[in-house]
C-alpha positions as CSV (number, residue, x, y, z in Angstrom):
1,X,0.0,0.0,0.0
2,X,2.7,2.5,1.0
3,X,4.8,1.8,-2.2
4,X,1.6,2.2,-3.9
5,X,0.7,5.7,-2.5
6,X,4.3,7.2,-3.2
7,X,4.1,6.0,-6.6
8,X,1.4,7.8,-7.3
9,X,2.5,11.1,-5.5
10,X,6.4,11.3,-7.0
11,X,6.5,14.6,-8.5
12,X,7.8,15.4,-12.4
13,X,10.4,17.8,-12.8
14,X,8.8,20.3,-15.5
15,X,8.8,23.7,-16.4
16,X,5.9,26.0,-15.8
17,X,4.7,29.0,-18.1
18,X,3.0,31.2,-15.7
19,X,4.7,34.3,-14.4
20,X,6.3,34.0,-11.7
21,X,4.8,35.9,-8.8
22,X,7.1,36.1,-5.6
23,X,6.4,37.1,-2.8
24,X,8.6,36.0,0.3
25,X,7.4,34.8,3.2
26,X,7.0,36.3,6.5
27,X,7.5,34.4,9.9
28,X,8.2,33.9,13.6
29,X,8.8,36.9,15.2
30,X,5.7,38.7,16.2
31,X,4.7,41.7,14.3
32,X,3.7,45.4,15.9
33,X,2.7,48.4,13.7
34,X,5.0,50.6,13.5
35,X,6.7,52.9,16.1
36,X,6.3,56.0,14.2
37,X,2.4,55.1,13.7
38,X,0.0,56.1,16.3
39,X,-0.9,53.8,19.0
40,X,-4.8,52.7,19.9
41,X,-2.8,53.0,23.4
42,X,-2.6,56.8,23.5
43,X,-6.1,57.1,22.8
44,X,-7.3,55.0,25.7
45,X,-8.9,52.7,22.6
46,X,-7.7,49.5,21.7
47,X,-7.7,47.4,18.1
48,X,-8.7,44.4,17.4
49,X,-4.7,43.5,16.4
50,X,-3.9,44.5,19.6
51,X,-6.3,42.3,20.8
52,X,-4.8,39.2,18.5
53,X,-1.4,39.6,18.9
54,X,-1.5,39.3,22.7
55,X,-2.7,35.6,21.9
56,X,-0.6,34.4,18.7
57,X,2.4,35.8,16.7
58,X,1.0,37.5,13.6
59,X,2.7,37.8,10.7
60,X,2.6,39.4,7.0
61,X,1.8,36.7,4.7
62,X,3.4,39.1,1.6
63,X,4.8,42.0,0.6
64,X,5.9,43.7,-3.0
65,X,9.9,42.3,-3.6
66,X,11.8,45.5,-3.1
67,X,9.9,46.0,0.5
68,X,13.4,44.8,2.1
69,X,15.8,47.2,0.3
70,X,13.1,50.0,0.7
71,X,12.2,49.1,4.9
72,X,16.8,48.2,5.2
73,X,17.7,50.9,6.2
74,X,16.1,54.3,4.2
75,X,13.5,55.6,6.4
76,X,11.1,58.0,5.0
77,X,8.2,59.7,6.1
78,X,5.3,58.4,7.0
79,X,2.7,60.8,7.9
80,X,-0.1,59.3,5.5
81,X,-0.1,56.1,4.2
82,X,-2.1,54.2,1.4
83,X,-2.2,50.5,0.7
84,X,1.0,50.1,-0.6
85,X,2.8,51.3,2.1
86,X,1.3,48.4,4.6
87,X,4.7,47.2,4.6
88,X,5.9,50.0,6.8
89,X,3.2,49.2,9.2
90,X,4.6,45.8,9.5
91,X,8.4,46.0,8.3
92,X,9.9,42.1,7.1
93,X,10.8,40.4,10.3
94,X,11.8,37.1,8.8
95,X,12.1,35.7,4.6
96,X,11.7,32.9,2.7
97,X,14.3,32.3,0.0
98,X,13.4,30.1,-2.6
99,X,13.9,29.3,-6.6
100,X,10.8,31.6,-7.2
101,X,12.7,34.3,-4.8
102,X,16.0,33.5,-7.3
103,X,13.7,33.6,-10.5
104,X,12.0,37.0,-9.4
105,X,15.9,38.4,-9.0
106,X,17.0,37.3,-12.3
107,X,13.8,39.1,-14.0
108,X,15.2,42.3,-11.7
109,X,18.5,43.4,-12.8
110,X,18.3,46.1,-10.9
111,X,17.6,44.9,-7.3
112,X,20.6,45.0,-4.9
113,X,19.9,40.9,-4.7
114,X,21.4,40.7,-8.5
115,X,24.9,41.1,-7.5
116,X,24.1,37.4,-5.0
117,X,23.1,35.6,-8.0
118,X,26.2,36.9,-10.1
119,X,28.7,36.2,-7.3
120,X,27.2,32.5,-7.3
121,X,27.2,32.3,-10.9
122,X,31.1,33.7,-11.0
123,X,32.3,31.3,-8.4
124,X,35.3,29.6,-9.4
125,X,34.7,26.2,-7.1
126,X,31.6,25.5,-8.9
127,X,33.8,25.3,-12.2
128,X,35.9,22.4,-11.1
129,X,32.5,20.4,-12.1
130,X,32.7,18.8,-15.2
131,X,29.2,17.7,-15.8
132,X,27.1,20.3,-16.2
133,X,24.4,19.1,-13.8
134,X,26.6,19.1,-11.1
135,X,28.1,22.5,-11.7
136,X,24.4,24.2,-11.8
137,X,23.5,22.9,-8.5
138,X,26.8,23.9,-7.1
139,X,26.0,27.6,-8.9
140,X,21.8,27.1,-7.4
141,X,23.0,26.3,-4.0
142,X,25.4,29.1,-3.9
143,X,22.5,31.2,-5.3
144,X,20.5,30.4,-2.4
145,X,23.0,31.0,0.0
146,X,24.2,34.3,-1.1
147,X,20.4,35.9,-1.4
148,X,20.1,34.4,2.0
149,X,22.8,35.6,3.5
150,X,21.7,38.7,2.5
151,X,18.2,38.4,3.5
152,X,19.7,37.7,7.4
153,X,21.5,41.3,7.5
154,X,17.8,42.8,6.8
155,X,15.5,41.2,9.1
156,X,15.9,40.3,12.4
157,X,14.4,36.8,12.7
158,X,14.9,33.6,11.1
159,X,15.7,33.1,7.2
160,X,14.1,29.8,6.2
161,X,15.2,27.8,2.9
162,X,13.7,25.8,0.3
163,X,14.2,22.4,-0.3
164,X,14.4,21.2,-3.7
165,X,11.0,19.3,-3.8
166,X,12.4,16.9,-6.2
167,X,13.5,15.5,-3.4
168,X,10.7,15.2,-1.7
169,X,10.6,11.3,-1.9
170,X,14.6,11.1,-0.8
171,X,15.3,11.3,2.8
172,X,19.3,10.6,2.4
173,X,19.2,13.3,-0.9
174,X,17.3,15.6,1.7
175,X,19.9,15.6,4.4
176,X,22.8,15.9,2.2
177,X,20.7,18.8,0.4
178,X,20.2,20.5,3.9
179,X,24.2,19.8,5.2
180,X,25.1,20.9,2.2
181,X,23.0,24.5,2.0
182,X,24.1,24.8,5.9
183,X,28.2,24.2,5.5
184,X,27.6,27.3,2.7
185,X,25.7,29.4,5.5
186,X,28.0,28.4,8.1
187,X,30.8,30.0,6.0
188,X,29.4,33.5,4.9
189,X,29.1,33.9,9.1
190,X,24.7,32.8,9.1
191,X,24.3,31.2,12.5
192,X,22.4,27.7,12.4
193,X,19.8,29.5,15.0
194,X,19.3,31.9,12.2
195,X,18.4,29.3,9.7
196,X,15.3,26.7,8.9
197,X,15.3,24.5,6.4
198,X,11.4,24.0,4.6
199,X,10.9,20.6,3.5
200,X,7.7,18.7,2.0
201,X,5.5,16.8,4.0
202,X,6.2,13.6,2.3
203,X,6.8,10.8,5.0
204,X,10.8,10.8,3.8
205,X,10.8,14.6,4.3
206,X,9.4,13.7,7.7
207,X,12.2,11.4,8.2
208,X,14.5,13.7,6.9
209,X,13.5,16.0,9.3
210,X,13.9,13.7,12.1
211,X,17.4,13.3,11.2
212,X,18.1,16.9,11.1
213,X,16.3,18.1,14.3
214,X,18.6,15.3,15.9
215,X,21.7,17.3,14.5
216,X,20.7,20.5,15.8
217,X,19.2,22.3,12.0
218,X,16.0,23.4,12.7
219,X,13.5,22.4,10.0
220,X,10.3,23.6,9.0
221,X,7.6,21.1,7.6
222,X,5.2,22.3,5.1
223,X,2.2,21.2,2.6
224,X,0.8,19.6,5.9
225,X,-2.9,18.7,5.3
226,X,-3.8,16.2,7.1
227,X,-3.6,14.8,10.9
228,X,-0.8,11.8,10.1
229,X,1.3,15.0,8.3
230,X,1.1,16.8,11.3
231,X,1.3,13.9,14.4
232,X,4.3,12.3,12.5
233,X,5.8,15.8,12.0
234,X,5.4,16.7,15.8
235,X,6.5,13.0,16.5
236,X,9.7,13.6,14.5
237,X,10.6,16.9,16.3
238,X,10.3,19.2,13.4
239,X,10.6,23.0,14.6
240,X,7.5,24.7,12.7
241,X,4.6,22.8,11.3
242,X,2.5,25.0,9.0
243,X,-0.8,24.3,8.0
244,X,-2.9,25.6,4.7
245,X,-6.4,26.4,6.3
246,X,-8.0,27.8,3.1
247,X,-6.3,25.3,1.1
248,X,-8.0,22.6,3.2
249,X,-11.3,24.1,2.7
250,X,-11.5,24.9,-1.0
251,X,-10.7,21.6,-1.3
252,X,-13.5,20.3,0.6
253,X,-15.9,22.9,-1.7
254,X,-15.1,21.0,-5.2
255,X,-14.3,17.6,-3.6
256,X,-15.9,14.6,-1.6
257,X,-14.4,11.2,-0.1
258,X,-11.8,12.4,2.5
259,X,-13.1,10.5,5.6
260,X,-10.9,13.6,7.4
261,X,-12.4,16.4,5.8
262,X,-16.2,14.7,6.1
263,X,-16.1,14.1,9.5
264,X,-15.4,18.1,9.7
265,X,-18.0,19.0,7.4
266,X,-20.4,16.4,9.1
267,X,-19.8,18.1,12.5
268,X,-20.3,21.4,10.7
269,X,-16.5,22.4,11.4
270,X,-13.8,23.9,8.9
271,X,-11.7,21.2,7.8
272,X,-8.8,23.6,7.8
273,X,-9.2,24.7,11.4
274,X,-10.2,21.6,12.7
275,X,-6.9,20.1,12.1
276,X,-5.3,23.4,13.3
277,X,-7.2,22.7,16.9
278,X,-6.3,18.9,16.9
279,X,-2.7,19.5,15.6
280,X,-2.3,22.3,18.5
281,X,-4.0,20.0,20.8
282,X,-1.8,17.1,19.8
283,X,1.0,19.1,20.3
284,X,0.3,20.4,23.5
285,X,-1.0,17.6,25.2
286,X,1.7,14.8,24.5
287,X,4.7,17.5,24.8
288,X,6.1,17.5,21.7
289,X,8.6,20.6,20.9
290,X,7.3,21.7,17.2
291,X,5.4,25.1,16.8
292,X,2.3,25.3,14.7
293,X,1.8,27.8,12.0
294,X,-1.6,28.5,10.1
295,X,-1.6,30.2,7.0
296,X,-3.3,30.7,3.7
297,X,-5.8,32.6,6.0
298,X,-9.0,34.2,4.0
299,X,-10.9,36.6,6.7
300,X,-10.3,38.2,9.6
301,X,-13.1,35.4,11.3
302,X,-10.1,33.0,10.5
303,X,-7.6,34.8,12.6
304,X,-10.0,35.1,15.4
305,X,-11.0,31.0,15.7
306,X,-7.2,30.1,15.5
307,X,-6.5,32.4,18.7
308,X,-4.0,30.7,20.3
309,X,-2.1,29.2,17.8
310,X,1.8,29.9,17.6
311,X,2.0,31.9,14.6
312,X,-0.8,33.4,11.9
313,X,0.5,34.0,9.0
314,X,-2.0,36.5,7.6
315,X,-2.4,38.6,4.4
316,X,-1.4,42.2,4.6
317,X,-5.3,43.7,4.5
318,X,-6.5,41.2,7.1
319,X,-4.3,43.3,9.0
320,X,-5.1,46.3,8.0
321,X,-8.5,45.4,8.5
322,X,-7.4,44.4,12.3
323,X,-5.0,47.9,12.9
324,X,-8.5,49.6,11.6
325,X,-11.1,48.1,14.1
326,X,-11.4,49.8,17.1
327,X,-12.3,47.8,20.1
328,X,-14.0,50.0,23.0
329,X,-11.9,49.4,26.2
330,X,-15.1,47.9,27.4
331,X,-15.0,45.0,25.1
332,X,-11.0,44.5,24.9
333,X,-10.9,41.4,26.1
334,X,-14.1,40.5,24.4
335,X,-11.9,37.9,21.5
336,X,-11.5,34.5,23.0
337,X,-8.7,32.2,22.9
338,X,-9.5,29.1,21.1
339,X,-6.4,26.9,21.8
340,X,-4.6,26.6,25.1
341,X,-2.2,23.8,26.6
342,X,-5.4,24.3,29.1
343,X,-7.6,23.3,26.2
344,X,-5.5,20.8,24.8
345,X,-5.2,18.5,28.2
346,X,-8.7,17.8,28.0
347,X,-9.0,17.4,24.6
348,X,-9.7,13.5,23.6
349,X,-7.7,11.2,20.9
350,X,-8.8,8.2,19.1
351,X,-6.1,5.2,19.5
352,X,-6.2,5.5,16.1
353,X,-4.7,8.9,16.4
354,X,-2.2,7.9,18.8
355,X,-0.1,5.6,16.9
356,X,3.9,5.9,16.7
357,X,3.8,7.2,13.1
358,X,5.7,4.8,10.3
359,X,5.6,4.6,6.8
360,X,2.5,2.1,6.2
361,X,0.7,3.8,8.6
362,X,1.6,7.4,7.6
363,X,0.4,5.8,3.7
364,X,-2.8,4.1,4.8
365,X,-3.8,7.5,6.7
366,X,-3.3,10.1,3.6
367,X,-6.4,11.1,2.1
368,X,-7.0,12.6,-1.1
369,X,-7.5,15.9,-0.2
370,X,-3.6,15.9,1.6
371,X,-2.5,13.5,-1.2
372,X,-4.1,15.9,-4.1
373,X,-3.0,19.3,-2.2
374,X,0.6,18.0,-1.5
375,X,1.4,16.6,-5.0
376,X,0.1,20.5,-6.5
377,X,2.5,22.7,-3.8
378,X,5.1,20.0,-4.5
379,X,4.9,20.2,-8.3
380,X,4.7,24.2,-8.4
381,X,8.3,23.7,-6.5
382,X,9.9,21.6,-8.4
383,X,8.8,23.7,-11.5
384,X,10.2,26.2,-10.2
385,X,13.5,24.4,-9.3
386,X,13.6,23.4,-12.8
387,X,13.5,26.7,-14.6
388,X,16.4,28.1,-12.1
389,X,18.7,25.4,-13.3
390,X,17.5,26.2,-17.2
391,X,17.7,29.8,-16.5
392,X,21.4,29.8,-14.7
393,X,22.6,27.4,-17.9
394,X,21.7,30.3,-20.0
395,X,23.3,33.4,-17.9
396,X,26.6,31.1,-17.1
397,X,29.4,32.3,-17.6
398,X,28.1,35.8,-16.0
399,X,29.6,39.2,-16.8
400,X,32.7,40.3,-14.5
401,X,31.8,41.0,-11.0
């Protein structure tokens, strides 16, 4: 059965046409307005993302490319605002660097993350590579490394790396992927405790992760739509888990036969938050270390029935919306936390549920919805993956640095 089930989720390696629209990731550190904003404080009132953010970390889910040269370091004035300024409300904290982040710098001669990719590209210990394959991962690697590098001098929190989803289905590839990314940090002066490493929820990426968390490289588990995803992830140590909430429940709009997502809908619960609350719960109540994440969040209602959770990854006019509501000081407290380890400790597990996660297991307990939803973030990856290594194939050799 399990041999079956990977079969059928290995991911081709293909090109995609679309534009690519990138737009890195914000995460971890809890996000403020900013200091040069009035506060609802001074006015005795009190918003409603003041109210949030005293129960989860919220964070920017995007913002336009060029908001981390703009925010680094030239400060401007900031009297009025309109809605493409949100960024200054809530400066980049944390990034994402990826091959869509790589693809977007190559399409932007201009940006100051240009002269990364051309250092990469000019690096003289990539050239000792005869094949060609090998010498554009060596130049894709170093790619990564240099923008993120970069990336860590501009925000103050964590800088989180991409995994080539090719090798999604390759625990040992993934490990040796991750040492290999880390030894290249490790000598541009990036602190492991500055790094995470995002890897597919596959049940070898699981593994992988396991191995990694045990060497001290923080990992960060992603595509995760579906309780085994997320109990096996927790089981395995991995540092964030992130779930897709809105993913979970379009799904469940133009599809049927999940038994997870039908015994949501049959209880009249959101598949996406329900397995926020169990995977929180989960977490909470057999002690594992991981850290749950929510995104792909659609409404403001969202935010406020995942309360509690460690970080919300939410667009940038959900939070305008939030900075905008006033809350009386009256009804301040009015927002409820949903998820607690308070919570959690009475909240009840099928044996079913409480298995020690293995490969058959983790194979049998994959639905379609998770199996369908992984397989499409997966392939948009490796896509993306591919048309780096195409792209750098065409620039190499690079003009003089």
């Amino acid at each position: 059965m399990a041999d079956v089930l990977v079969k059928r989720l290995r991911i081709p390696a293909r090109s995609v046409d679309s534009a690519v629209v990138f737009k890195p990731r914000r995460f971890y550190p809890s996000i403020r307005a900013a200091a040069n904003f009035s506060s609802s404080l001074d006015t005795g009132l009190s918003t409603e993302l003041d109210a949030v953010t005293s129960y989860s970390e919220i964070v920017p889910d995007t913002v336009v490319f060029d908001d981390f040269e703009r925010w680094g370091f030239q400060h401007r004035e900031m009297n009025s605002y309109t809605n493409l300024d949100f960024t200054f409300m809530f400066p980049p904290t944390a990034a994402t660097v990826s091959s869509s982040l790589l693809l977007g710098i190559c399409s932007l001669p201009d940006t100051k993350f240009r002269s990364a990719v051309d250092t990469a590209l000019a690096d003289s210990e990539c050239y000792a590579f005869e094949k060609s394959d090998d010498r554009v991962c060596c130049f894709v690697n170093k790619a990564l490394v240099n923008v993120g590098g970069d990336l860590a001098k501009l925000v103050p929190g964590r800088v989180s790396t991409e995994v080539d989803a090719r090798l999604a289905y390759d625990t040992q590839a993934i490990v040796q992927k991750v040492h290999e990314l880390s030894k290249l940090y490790n000598k541009i002066g990036v602190s492991s405790e500055r790094l995470l490493f995002k890897i597919p929820a596959t049940w070898q990426g699981i593994e992988a992760s396991r191995i990694l968390e045990l060497e001290g490289i923080q990992t960060h588990v992603t595509f995760v739509y579906s309780f085994c995803q997320a109990a096996a992830a927790a089981q395995a140590g991995a540092s964030i888990i992130q779930i897709f909430v809105g993913r979970l429940r379009d799904w469940a709009r133009n599809h049927t036969g999940d038994s997870e997502v039908d015994a949501a809908l049959n209880k009249g619960e959101d598949p996406g938050l329900t397995l926020v609350t169990k995977t929180y719960n989960y977490i909470h109540k057999y002690g594992h270390k991981s850290k749950l994440m929510a995104a792909a969040i659609r409404n403001k209602q969202d935010v406020f029935n995942l309360l509690g959770v460690d970080y919300i990854i939410c667009p940038l006019k959900i939070l305008q919306v939030l900075k905008e509501s006033v809350t009386p000081p009256d009804e301040k407290y009015s927002l409820i936390r949903r998820l607690s380890p308070q919570t959690a400790a009475s909240y009840n597990f099928s044996n079913e549920e409480l298995v020690n996660w293995d490969e058959n297991s983790f194979a049998s307990a994959l639905g379609p919805a998770a199996m369908g939803l992984l397989t499409a973030g997966m392939d948009g990856y490796a896509s993306q993956s591919t048309r780096v290594e195409e792209l750098f194939e065409k620039l190499w050799p690079p003009p003089n640095v």
